[in-house]
C-alpha positions as MATLAB code, in Angstrom:
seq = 'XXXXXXXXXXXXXXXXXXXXXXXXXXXXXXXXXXXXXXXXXXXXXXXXXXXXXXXXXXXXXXXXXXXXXXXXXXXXXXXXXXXXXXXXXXXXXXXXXXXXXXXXXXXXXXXXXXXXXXXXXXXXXXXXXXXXXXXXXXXXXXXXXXXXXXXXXXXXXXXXXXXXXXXXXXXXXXXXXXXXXXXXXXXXXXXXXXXXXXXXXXXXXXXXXXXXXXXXXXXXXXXXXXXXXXXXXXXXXXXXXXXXXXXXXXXXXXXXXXXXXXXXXXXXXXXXXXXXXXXXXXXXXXXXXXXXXXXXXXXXXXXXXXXXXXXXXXXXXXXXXXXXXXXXXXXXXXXX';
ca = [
     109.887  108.431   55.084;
     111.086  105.887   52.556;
     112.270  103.080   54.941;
     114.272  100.437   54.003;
     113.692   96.872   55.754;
     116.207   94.007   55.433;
     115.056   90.668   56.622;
     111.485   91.410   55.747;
     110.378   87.935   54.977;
     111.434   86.747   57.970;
     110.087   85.840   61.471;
     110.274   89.403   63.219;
     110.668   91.684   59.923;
     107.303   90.540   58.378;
     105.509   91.387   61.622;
     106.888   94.192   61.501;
     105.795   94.991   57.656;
     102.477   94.020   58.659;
     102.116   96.115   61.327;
     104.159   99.384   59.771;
     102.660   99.237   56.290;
      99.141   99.737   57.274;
      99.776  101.846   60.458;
     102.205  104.967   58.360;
     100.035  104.858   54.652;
     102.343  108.371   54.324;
     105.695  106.187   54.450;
     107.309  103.989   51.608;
     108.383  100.281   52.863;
     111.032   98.812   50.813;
     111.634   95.123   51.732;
     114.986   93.582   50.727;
     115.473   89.623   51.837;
     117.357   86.984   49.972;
     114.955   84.293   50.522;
     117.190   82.205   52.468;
     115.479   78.665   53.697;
     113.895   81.274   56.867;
     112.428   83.954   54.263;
     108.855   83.164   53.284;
     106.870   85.483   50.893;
     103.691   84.098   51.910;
     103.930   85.938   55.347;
     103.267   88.990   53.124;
     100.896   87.893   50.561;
      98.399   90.261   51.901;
     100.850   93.476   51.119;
     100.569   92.541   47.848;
      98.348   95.505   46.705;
      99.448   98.234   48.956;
     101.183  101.118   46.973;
     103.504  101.869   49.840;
     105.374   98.684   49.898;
     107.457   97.041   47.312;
     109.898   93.731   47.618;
     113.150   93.086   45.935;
     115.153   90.098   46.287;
     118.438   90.438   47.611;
     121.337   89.432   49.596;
     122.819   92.079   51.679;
     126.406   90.879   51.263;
     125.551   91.176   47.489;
     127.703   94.856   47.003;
     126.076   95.707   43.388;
     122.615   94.645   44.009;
     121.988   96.129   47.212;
     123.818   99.206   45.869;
     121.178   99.570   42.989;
     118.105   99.422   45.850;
     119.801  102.476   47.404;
     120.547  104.203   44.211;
     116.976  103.597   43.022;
     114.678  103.661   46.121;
     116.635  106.644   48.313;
     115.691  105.293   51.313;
     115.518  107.737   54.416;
     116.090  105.387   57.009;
     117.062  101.816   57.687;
     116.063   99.072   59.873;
     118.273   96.254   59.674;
     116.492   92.976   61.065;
     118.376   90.631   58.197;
     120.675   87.583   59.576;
     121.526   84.166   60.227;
     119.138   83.487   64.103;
     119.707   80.093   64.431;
     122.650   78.813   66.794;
     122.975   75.425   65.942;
     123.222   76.257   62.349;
     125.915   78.519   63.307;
     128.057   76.104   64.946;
     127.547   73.810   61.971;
     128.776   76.295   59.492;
     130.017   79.591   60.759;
     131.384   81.551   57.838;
     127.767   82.069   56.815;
     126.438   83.915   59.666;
     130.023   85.814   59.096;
     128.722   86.532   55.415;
     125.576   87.457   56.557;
     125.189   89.242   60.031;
     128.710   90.924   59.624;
     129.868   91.792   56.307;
     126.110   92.095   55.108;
     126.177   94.595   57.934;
     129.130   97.134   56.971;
     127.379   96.789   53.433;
     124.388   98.580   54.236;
     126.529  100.733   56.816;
     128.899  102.066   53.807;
     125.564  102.503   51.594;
     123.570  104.315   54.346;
     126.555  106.802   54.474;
     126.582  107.147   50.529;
     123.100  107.452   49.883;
     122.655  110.080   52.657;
     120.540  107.403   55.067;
     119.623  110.117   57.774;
     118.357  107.330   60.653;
     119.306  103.743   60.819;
     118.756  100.676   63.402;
     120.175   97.768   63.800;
     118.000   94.764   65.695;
     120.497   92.815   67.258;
     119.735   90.529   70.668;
     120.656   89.911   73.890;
     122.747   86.925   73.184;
     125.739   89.195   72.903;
     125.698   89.595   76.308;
     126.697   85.984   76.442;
     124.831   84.174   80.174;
     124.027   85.635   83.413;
     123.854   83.809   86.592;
     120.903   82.764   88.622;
     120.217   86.751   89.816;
     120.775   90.021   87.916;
     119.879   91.767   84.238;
     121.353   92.628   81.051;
     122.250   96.286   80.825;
     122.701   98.747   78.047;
     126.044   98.887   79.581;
     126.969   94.755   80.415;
     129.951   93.529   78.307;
     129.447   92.032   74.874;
     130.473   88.276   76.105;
     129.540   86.182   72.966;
     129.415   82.524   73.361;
     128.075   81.136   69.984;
     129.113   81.389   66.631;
     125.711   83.017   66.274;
     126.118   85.842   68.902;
     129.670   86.684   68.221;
     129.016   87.664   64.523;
     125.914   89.831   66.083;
     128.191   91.349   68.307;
     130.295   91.802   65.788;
     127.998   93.986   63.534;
     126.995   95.669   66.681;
     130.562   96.915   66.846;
     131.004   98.315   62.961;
     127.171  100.110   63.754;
     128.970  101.834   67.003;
     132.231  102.393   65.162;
     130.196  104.263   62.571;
     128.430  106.640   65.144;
     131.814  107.208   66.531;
     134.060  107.499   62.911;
     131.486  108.648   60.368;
     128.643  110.597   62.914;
     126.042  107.835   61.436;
     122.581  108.785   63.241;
     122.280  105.209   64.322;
     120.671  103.200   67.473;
     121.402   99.541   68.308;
     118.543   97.350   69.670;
     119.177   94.579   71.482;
     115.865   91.975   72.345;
     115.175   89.232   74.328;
     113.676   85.788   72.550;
     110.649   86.914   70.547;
     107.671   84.262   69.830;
     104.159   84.970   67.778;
     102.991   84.156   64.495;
     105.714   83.674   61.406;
     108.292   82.160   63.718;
     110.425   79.307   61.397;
     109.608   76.178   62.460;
     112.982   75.427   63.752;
     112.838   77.527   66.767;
     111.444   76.296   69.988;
     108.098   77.228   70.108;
     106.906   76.378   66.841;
     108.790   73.359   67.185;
     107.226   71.972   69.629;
     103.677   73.029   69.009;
     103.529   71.369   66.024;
     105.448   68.086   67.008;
     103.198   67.980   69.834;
     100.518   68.050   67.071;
     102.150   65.326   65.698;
     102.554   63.274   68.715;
     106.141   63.208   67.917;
     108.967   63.523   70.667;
     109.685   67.186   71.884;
     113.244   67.166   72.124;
     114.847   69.371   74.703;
     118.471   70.584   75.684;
     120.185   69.244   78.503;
     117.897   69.227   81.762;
     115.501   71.995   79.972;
     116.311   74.648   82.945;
     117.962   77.192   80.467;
     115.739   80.878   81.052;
     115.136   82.971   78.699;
     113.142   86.358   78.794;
     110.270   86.158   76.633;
     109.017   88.706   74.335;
     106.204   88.784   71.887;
     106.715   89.850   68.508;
     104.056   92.439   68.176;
     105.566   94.354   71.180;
     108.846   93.994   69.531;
     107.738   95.544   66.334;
     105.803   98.640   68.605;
     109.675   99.495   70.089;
     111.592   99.256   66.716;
     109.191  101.678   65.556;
     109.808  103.660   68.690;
     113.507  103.835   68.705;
     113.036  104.724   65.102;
     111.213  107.674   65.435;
     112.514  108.864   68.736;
     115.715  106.667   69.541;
     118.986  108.681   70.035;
     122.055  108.278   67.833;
     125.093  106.195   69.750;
     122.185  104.422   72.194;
     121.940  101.170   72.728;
     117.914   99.835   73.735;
     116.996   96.332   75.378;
     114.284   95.421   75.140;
     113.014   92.334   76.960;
     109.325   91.221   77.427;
     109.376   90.761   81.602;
     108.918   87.130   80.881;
     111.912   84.556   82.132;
     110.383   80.929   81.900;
     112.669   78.105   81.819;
     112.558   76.078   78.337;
     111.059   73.043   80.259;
     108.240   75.312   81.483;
     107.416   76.870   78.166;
     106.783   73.029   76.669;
     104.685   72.219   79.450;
     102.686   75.112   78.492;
     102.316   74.399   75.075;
     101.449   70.766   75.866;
      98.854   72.171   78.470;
      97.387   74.192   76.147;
      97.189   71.347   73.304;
      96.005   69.245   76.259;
      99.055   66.833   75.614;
     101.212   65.039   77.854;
     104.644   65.444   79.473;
     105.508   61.874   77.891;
     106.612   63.687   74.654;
     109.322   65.615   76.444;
     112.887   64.157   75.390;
     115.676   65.216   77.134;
     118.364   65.293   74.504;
     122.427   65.837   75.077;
     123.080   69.815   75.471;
     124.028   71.873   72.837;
     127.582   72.917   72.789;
     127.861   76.838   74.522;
     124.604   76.547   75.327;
     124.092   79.798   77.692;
     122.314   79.054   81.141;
     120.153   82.584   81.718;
     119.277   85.546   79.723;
     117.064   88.076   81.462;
     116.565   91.903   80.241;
     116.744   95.188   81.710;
     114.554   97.364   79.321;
     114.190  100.090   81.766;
     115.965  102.295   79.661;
     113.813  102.276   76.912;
     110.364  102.977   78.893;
     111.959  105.678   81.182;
     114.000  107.601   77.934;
     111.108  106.966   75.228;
     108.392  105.644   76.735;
     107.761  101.851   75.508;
     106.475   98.954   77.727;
     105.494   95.551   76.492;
     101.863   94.841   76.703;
     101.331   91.249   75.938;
     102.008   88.876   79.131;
     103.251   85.731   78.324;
      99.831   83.811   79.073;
      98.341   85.646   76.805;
     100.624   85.625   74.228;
     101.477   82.263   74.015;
      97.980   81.005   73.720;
      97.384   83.564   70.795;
     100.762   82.335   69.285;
      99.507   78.380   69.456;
      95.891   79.449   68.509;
      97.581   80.679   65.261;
      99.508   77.815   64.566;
      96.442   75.853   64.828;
      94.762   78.509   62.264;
      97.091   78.018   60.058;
      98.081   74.603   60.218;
      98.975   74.602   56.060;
     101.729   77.412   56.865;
     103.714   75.916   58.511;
     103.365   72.073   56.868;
     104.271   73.731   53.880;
     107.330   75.372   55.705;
     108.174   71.391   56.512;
     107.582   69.846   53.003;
     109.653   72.231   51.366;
     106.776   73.513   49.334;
     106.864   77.113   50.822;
     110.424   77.661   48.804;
     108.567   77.153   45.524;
     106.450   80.526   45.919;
     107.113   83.033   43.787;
     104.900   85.758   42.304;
     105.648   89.077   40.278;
     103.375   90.668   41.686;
     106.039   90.489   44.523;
     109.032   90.429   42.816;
     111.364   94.113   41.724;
     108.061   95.076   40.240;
];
């Protein structure tokens, strides 16, 4: 297959590319990311030789450009990981993750249909679901209850993917995953955040009284059931997939700061984020029982590999910080 990857650059897509582009040396990857401040090129630099991957730089809501990847590449499926993650960015300034997640969205949906696209998934997240109490599990089924800026333009897209299945008879699946963590992750995000300002023996600072759960899921096992539903995902279905992981945020930093043998003195309770949902928690039975994925990686495991690497590769992510990582640029990468 010739398989078209938006987002590629980012936290989850380049895992992804790194894992797909060696595994299937019989399919073509074609990576399409705007380099927005979360893209980063170096994630990739060592797909830089492989004759079944190529990059081009562009923005999904950009009609013309992204119409000339289709045109020129044919791509036989689609696996749509490209948006605006971050939810207090999205409160700042929502018409962007409108831009992005949505209209960015019914571009590639109105291109899939031209270009003859036969398979396409969209990787969208449990947020949608808005929060659950202290007991009980996102379903397949549970009502799209947005509460961010953030979620509600995911939802959103969710909704024009559906719509297409329903209108058009677009072979599509939606996948919907709890919060990934691993290696790549933008240093905004919680984990990386605080591993490396616990490196820095800076505060750690932390929503409301840090009791928030969220189901955790590492990225590698994230990649495994894209690629699943993919290949064996039905058109119309809808996937969670969640990692069997809830942790409170408060017990996640205590973790990391265990593992960096630092102390709880760094931990800064800070005022609560506006709509900040209470629990998430995932019901991926669906997905094992119809197409046989489980996660493999328990969270112990996982996130002392995912510190380990940030430790590896301190100059990653203080390049991320200084700005430096935005200056990359290589043809060699670049619509060759």
């Amino acid at each position: 297959m010739n398989i078209l990857v938006t987002g590629g650059a980012g936290f989850i897509g380049s895992n992804y590319l790194l894992m797909m582009v060696d595994k299937y040396p019989e399919d073509y990857f074609i990576n399409v990311d705007s380099l927005t401040y979360a893209g980063n090129l170096k994630n990739l630099v060592s797909l830089g030789d492989r004759l079944n991957y190529i990059f081009y730089k562009v923005d999904i809501h950009d009609s013309t450009a992204l119409e000339a990847v289709f045109r020129k590449e044919k791509p036989d499926a689609v696996i749509h990981f490209a948006a605006e993650s971050h939810v207090d960015r999205s409160i700042e300034n929502p018409l962007i993750f409108a831009e992005t997640n949505v209209l960015g969205t019914i571009n590639l949906i109105n291109y899939a249909r031209k270009y003859g696209v036969a398979r396409y998934v969209q990787v969208s997240t449990d947020e949608v679901y808005g929060s659950l109490g202290q007991e009980g599990f996102f379903t397949e089924t549970t009502p799209l209850l947005p509460n961010s800026p953030y979620s509600a333009s995911k939802a959103s897209a969710d909704c024009f993917v559906r719509a297409a299945v329903e209108t058009y008879g677009m072979n599509a699946s939606i996948t919907r995953c709890s919060n990934n963590y691993g290696p790549y992750q933008f240093p905004e995000k919680l984990i990386p955040l605080m591993i490396w300002r616990a490196l820095e023996g800076k505060p750690l600072p932390v929503y409301g009284d840090g009791l928030n759960v969220r189901d955790w899921l590492y990225v590698d096992d994230h990649c495994l059931a894209i690629d699943t539903v993919l290949r064996q995902g039905q058109s119309g279905e809808v996937y969670n997939v969640g990692g069997h992981n809830e942790r409170t945020n408060l017990e996640i930093i205590q973790e990391i700061l265990l593992i960096l043998n630092k102390s709880d003195s760094l931990i800064q309770f800070v005022t609560d984020r506006p709509g900040h949902d209470r629990r998430y928690a995932i019901d991926a039975s669906k997905i094992k029982q119809q197409l046989n994925w489980v996660p493999t990686t328990n969270f112990k495991d996982g996130i002392k590999k995912t510190v380990q690497w940030y430790l590896s590769n301190e100059q990653w992510w203080r390049d991320i910080l200084s700005g430096e990582y935005q200056s990359y640029y290589s043809d060699m990468y670049i619509n060759r």
